[in-house]
C-alpha positions in Angstrom: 109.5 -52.5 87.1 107.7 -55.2 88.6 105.0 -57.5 86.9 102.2 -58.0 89.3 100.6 -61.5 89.2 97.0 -62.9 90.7 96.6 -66.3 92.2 93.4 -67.6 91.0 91.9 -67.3 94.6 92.9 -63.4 94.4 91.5 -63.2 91.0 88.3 -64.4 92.4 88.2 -62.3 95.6 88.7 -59.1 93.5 85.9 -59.9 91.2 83.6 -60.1 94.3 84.5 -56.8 95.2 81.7 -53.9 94.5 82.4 -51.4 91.7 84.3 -48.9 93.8 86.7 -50.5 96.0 87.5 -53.0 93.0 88.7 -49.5 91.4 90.6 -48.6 94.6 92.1 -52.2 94.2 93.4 -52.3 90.6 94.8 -48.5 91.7 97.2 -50.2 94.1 98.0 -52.6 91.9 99.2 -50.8 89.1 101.5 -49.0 92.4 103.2 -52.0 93.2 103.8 -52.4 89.5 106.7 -50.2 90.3 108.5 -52.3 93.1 110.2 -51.8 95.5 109.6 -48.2 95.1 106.1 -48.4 96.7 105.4 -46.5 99.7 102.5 -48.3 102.3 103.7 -51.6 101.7 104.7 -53.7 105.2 106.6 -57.0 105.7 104.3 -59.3 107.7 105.9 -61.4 110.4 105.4 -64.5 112.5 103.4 -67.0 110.4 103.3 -64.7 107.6 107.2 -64.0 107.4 108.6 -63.6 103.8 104.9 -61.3 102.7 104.1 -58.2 102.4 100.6 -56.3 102.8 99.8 -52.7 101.7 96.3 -51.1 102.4 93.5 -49.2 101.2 90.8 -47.9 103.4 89.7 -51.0 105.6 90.8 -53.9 102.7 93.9 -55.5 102.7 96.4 -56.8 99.8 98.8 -59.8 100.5 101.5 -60.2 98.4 105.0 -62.2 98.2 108.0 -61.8 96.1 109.4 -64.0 93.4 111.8 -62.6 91.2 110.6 -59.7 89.0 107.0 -60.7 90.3 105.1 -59.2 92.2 102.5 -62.5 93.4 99.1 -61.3 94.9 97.8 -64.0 96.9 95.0 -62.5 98.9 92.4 -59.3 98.6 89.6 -59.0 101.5 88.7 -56.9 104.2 91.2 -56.1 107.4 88.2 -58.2 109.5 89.7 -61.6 109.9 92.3 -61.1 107.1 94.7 -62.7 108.6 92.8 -64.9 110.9 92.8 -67.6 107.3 
């Protein structure tokens, strides 16, 4: 088992979230909670190399590995998600 961490700007972007897809959100969460054995979940490349993202609907969840940790480092919506 993995314990999933939020940096304070993911923290932030998840509280902006409506009621619904903030639901949808902390449901993905507790998934990767039981790393590595998440399925969705895709190494990013170029820039990104070393992340991961895994999806739901149209947002996006970026997350790197440290350890036992699990670090979420960005939550928003696949329009210009990566473009930051």
């Amino acid at each position: 088992m993995a314990r999933v961490v939020l940096t304070a700007q993911a923290q932030r972007e998840l509280n902006e979230l409506g009621r619904k897809i903030h639901y949808r959100i902390t449901g993905v969460l507790l998934r990767l909670e039981g790393w590595p054995a998440v399925s969705g979940a895709k190494p990013l490349r170029h820039g990104l190399a070393g992340r991961f993202r895994i999806r739901t609907g149209d947002y996006r969840i970026q997350f790197y590995l440290n350890g036992q940790e699990v670090i979420v480092e960005k939550i928003g919506h696949r329009d210009g998600f990566y473009g930051d």
